[in-house]
C-alpha positions as CSV (number, residue, x, y, z in Angstrom):
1,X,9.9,-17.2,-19.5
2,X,7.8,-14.3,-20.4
3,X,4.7,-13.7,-17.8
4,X,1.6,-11.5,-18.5
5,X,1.4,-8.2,-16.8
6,X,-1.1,-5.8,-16.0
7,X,-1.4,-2.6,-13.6
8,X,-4.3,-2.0,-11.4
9,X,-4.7,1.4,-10.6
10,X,-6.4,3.1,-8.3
11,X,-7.5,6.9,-8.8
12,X,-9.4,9.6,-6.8
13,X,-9.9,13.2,-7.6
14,X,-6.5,12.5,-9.7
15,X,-3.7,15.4,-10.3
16,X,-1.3,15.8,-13.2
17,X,0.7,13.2,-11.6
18,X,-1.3,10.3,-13.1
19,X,-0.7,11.2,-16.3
20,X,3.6,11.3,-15.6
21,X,2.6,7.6,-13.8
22,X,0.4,6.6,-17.4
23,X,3.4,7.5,-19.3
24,X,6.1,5.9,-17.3
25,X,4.1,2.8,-16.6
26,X,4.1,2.6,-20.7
27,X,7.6,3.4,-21.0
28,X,8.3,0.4,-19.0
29,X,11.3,-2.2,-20.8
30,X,8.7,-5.1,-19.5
31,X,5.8,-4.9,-21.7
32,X,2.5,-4.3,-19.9
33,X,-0.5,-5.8,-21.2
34,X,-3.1,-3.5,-20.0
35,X,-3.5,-0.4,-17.7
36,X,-7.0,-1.2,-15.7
37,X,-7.9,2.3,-13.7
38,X,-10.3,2.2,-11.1
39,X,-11.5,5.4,-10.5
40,X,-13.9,6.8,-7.6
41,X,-16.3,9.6,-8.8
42,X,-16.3,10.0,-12.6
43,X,-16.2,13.9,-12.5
44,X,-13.6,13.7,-10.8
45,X,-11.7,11.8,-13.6
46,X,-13.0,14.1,-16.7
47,X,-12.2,17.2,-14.9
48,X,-8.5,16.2,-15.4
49,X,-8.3,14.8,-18.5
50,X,-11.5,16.3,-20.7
51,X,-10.0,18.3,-23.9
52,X,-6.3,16.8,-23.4
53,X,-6.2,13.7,-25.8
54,X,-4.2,11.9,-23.3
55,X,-6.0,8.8,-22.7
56,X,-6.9,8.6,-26.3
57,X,-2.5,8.0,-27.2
58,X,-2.5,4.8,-24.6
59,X,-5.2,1.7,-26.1
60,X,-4.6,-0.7,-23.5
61,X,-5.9,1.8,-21.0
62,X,-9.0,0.3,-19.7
63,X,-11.6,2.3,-17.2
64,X,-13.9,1.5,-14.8
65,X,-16.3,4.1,-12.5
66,X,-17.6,3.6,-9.2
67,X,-19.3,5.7,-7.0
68,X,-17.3,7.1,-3.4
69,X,-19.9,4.6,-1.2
70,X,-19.1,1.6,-3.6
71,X,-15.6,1.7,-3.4
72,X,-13.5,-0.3,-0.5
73,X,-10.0,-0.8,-0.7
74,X,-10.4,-5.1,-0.7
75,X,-13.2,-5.5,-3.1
76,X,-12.4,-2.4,-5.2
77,X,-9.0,-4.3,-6.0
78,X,-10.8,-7.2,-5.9
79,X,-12.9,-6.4,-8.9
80,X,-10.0,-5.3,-10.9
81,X,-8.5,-8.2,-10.8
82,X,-11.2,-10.0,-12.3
83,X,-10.9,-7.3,-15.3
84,X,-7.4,-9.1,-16.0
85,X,-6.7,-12.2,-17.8
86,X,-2.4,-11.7,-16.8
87,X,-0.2,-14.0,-14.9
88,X,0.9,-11.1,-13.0
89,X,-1.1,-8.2,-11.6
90,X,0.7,-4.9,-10.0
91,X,-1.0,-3.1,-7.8
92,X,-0.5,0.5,-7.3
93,X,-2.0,4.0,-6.2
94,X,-2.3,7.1,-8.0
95,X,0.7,9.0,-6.0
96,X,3.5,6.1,-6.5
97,X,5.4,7.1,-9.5
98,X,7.7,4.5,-10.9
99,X,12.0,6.1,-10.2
100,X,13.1,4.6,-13.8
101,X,11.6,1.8,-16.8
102,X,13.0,-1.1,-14.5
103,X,10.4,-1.5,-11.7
104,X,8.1,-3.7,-13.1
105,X,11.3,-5.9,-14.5
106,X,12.3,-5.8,-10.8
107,X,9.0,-6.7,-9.6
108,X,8.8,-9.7,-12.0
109,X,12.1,-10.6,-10.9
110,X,11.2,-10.8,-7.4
111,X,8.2,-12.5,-7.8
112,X,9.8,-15.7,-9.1
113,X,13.0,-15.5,-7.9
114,X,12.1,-18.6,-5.5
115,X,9.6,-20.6,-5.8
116,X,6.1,-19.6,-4.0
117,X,6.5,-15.9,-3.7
118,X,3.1,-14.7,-3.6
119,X,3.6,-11.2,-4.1
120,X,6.6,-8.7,-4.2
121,X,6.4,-5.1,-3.1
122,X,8.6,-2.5,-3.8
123,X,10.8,0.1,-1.9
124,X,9.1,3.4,-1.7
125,X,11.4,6.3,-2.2
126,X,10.9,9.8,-0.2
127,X,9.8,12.6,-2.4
128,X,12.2,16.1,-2.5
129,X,9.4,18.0,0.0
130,X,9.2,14.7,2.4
131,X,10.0,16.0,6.1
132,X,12.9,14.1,7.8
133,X,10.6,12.2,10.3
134,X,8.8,10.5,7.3
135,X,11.9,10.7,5.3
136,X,13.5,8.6,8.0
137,X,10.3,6.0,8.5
138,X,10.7,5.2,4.4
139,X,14.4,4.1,5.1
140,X,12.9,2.3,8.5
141,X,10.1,0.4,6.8
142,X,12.0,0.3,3.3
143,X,15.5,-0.6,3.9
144,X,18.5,-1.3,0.6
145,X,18.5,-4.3,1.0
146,X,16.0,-7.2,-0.4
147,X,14.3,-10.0,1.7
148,X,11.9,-12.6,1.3
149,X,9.8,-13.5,4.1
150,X,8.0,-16.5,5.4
151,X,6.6,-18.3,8.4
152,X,9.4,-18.9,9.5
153,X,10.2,-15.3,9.8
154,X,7.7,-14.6,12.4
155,X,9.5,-15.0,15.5
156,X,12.8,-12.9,14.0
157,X,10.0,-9.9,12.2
158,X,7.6,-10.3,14.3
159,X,4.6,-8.1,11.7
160,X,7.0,-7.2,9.8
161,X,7.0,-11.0,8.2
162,X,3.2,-9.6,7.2
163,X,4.6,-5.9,5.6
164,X,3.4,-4.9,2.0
165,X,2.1,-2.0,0.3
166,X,-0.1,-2.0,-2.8
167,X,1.3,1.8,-3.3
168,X,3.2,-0.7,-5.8
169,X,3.3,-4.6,-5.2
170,X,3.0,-7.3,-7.6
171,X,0.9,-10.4,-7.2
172,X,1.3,-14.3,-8.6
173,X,-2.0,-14.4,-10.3
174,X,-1.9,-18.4,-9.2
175,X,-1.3,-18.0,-6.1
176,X,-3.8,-15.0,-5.4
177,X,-6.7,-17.7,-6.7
178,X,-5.6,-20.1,-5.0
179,X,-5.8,-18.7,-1.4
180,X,-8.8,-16.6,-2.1
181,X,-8.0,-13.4,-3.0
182,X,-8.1,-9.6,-1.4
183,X,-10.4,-9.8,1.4
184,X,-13.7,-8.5,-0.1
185,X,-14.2,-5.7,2.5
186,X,-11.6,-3.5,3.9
187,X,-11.4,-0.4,5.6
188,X,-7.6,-0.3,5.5
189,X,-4.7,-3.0,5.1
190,X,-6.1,-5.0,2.3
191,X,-2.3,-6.0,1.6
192,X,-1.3,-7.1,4.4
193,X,-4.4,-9.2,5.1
194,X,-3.5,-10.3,2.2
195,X,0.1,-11.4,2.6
196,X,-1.0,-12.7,6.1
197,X,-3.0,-14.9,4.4
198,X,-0.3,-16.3,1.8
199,X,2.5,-16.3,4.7
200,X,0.2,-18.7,6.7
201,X,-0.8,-20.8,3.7
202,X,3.1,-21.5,3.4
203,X,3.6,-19.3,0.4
204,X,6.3,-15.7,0.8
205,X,6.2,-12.3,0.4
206,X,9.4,-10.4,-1.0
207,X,10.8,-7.5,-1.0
208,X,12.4,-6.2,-4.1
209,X,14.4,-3.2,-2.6
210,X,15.7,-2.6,-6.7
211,X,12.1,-1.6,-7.3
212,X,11.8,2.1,-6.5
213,X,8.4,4.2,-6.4
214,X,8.9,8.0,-5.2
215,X,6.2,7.9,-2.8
216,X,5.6,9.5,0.8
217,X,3.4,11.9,2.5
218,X,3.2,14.8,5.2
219,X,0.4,14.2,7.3
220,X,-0.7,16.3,10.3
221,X,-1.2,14.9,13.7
222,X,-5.1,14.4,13.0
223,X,-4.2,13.0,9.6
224,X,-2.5,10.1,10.8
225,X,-5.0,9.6,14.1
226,X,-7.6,8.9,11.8
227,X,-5.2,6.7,9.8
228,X,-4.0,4.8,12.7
229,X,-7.5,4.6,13.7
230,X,-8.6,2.8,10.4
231,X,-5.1,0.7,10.9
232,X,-6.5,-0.8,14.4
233,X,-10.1,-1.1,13.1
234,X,-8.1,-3.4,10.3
235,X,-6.8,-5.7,12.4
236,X,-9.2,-5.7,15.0
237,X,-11.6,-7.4,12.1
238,X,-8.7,-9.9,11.4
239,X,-7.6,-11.6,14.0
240,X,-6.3,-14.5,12.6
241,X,-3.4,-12.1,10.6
242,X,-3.0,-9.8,13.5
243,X,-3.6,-11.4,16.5
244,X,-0.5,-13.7,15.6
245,X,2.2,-11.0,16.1
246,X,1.7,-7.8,18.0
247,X,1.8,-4.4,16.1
248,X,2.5,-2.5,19.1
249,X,6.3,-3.6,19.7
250,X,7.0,-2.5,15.8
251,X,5.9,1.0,16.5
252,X,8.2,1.4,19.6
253,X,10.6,0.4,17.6
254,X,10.3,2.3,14.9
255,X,10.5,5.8,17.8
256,X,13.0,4.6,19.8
257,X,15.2,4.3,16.2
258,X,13.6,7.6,15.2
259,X,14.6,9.3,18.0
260,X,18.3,8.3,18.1
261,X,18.2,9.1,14.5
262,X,17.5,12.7,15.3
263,X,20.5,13.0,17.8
264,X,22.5,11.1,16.0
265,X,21.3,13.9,12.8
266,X,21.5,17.1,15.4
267,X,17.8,17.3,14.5
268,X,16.9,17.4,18.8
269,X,13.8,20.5,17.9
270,X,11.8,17.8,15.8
271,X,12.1,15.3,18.9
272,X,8.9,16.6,20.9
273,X,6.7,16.9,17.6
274,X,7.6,13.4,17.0
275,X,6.5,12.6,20.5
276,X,3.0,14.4,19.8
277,X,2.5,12.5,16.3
278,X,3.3,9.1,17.8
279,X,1.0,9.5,20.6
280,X,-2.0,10.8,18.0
281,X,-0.8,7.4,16.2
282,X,-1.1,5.3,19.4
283,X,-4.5,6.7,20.5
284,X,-6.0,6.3,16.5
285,X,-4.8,2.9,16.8
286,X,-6.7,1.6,20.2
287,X,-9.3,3.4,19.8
288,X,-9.6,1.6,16.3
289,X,-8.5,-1.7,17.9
290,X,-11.3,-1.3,20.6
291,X,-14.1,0.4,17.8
292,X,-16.6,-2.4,18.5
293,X,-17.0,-0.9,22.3
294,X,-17.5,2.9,20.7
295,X,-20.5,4.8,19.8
296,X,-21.1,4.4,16.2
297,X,-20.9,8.3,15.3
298,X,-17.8,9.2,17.3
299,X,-16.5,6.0,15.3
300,X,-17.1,7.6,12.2
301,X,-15.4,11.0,13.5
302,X,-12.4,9.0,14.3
303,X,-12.3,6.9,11.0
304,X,-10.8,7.5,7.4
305,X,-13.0,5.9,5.4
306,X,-16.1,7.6,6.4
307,X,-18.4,5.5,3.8
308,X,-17.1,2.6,5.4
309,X,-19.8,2.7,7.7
310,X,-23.0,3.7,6.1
């Protein structure tokens, strides 16, 4: 059977990258119906692409404006999806760039592989500048192999049963009506809400490892406290996804295997600096976990999202 698909895609200040992402996302072997950008900040948008001709090659390019305090990363997405009429909708972000014209096949693959799947997410790939630390937390969080996961999972994944990324994940337009949607205000963690949500509604969440995105980042210590901050406001606001597993015992995890990673790599010099990030990490995240008890400017300081809060 042939499904319906169409990208949601989410740009701010965008490089020359969206426009390889644009082309790759048409070059596609599945056919996508329609290419819905919602961008933050029109001048943003025209400063890039005014006097090129690009978007005027691609028709099913559709474009919607908003302003930096309208957008949030639920009811942004949210929106977007009422722009599309497909049986599938693949979310995505304006740094993931597809690795060959098979990841949306993949995606669709994963999706209704088994019946229920809700959505299917796929594995994000390191980019050629990507220091080992990060390098090695892509392999950690985005292994070879494919899974589907369900309730059942819980006890075995623990929050990992809850893992996806809308850098590139693909969504059961049925389903996504049926259990209500992206949560309509966010700060952070949209998608996993999200697949919280579905996994305790009785539907899955898959993994298509075959799916590739080149996708990662280098963020400073302060970088990723104030996204581990946003992180613990995130599931601070939803108990009822996070308060089921703990977050906590994943993140050890993920050092301890970090760590023996590094020795087992001769990399021992990077071993203090990933002590230093993690505990920037760690106090982000409680501080964000406990934002309710904090003054509401030092809780701006500390967050991401500054327009979150007014």
């Amino acid at each position: 059977m042939q499904y319906s698909v169409d990208v949601i895609l989410l740009t701010f200040k965008p490089e020359k990258q969206v426009m390889d992402l644009i082309r790759l996302l048409e070059e596609q072997t599945y056919p996508i119906h329609k290419i819905i950008i919602m961008n933050t900040e029109e001048r943003y948008f025209y400063n890039l692409f005014y006097g090129t001709g690009f978007l005027e090659k691609y028709k099913n390019v559709e474009i919607h404006h908003l302003s930096e305090k309208e957008f949030d990363h639920g009811r942004t997405r949210a929106k977007a999806v009422q722009y599309s009429k497909s049986d599938i909708f693949v979310c995505m972000t304006q740094d993931a760039i597809p690795a060959d014209d098979q990841l949306v096949q993949r995606l669709v693959e994963a999706l209704f592989g088994q019946e229920g799947v809700a959505a299917a997410y796929a594995r994000q790939l390191p980019l050629p500048d990507c220091r080992e630390i990060e390098r090695y937390t892509r392999s950690f969080n985005y292994p070879e192999q494919s899974s589907v996961k369900s309730e059942a999972d819980i006890d075995r994944l623990g929050i990992k049963t809850f893992f996806c990324s809308n850098v590139c994940a693909a969504y059961n337009r049925e389903i996504y009506e049926t259990i209500g949607g992206f949560v309509k205000r966010a700060i952070f963690n949209e998608d996993m809400v999200y697949a919280g949500h579905a996994v305790t509604a009785g539907y899955s969440i898959a993994y298509a490892a075959q799916a590739q995105v080149h996708h990662s980042h280098n963020y400073t210590c302060m970088q990723q406290f104030h996204r581990n901050f946003d992180l613990g406001v995130s599931q601070a606001e939803h108990p009822e996804v996070f308060d089921v597993v703990s977050s906590e015992n994943e993140g050890i995890r993920l050092v301890k295997s970090t760590i023996r990673h590094l020795g087992e790599t001769k990399k021992w010099m990077q071993i203090p600096y990933l002590i230093v990030s993690s505990g920037y990490k760690l106090i982000g995240y409680q501080l964000g976990k406990h934002y309710q008890s904090l003054p509401k400017g030092f809780v701006k300081w500390c967050s991401q999202s500054k327009t979150y809060w007014g």
